[in-house]
C-alpha positions as CSV (number, residue, x, y, z in Angstrom):
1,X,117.0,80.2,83.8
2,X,116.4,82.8,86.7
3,X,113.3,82.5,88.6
4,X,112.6,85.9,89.0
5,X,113.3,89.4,87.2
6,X,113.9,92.8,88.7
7,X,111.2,95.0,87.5
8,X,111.2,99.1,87.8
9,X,108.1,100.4,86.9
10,X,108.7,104.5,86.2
11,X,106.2,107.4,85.9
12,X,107.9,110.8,84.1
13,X,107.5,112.2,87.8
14,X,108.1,109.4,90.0
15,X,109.4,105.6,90.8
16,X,105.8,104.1,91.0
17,X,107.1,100.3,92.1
18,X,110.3,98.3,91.8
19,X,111.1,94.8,93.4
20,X,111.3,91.2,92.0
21,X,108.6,89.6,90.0
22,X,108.1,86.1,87.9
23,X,105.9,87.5,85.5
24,X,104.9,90.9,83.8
25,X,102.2,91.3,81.6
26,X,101.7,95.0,80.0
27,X,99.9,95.9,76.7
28,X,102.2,97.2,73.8
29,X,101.6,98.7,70.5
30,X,102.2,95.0,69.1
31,X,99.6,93.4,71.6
32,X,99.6,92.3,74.8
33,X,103.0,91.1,76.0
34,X,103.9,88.5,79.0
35,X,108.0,88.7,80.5
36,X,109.1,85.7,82.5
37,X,112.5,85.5,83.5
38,X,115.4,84.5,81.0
39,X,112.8,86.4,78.0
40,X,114.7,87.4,74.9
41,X,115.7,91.4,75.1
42,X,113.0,93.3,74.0
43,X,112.2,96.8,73.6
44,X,108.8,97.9,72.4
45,X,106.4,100.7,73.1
46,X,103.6,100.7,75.8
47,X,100.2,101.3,75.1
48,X,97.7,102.7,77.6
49,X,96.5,99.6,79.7
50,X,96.8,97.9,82.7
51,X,99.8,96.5,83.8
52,X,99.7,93.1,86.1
53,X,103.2,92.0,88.1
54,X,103.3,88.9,90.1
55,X,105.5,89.5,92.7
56,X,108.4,86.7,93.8
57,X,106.2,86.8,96.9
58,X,103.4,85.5,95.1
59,X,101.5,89.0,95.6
60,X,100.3,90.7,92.8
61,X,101.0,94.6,92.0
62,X,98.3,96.5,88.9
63,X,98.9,99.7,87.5
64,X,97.2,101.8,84.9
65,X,99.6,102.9,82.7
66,X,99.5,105.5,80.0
67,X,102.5,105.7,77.4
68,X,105.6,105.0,77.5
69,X,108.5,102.0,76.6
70,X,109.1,98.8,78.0
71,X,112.4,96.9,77.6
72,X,114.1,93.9,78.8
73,X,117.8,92.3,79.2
74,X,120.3,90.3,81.8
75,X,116.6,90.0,83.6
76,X,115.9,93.5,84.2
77,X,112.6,94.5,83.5
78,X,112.2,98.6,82.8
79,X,108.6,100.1,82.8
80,X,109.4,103.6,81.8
81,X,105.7,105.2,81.2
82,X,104.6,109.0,80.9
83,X,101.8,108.1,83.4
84,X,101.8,105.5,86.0
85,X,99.6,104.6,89.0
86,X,99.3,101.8,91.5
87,X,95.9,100.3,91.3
88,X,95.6,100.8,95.1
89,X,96.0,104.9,94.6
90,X,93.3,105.3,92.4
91,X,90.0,107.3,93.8
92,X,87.4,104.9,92.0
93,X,84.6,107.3,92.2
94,X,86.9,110.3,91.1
95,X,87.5,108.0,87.7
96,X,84.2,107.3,87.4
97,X,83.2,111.0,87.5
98,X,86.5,111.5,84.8
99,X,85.3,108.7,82.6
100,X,81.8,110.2,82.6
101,X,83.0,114.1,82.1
102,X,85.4,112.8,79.2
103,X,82.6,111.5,77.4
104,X,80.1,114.6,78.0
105,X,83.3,116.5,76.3
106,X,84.0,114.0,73.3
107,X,87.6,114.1,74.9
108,X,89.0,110.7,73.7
109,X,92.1,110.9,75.2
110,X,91.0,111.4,78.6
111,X,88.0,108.8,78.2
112,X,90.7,106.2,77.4
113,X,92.8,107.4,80.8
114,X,90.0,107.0,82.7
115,X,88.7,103.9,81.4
116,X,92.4,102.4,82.2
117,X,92.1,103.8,85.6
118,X,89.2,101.6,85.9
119,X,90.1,98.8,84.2
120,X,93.5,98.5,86.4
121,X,91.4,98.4,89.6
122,X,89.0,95.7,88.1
123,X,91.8,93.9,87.6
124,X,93.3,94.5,91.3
């Protein structure tokens, strides 16, 4: 069994992160899901939620994520989400105000974005 996976994480309008990892956890439409190396092939939808990668370096990489698909095979890992942000670009105030406008609006949608903004940076 490989130690490590290669892992592309990518938004509609970007590559957000790619590099090697030992674990990826990500939430999917089935529950939360965990991908070590040598994993069974997988592909399954992503649900809005943070997603944790622990790096080969022993770092760890969080990103809010916000639709998508996530599969696996031959230890490649492929994040490919509508929406995508590094934990370390969000503007924690400016999801705050987000989170707070969403619910003065009864938007659902964009309370749950905003509330994963958070939640990924909580996690970071």
């Amino acid at each position: 069994m490989a130690a490590e996976l290669h892992v592309e994480l990518v938004a509609a309008d970007r590559s957000v992160w790619s590099g090697e990892a030992t674990l990826v956890v990500a939430r999917t439409t089935s529950g939360d899901i965990g991908v070590m190396p040598g994993h069974q092939p997988l592909l399954g939808v992503l649900e809005s939620g943070p997603v944790t990668i622990r790096t080969s370096e022993g770092g760890t990489v969080v990103a809010a994520v916000h639709g998508g698909f996530i599969s696996f095979a031959d230890n490649k890992l492929s994040l490919l989400a509508e929406i995508a942000e590094l934990a370390d670009e969000i503007d924690v105030q400016r999801a705050e105000r987000a989170l707070e406008r969403a619910k003065s609006d009864a938007d659902a949608a964009a309370e749950r974005r905003a509330d994963v903004r958070l939640r990924a940076v909580a996690v970071h």
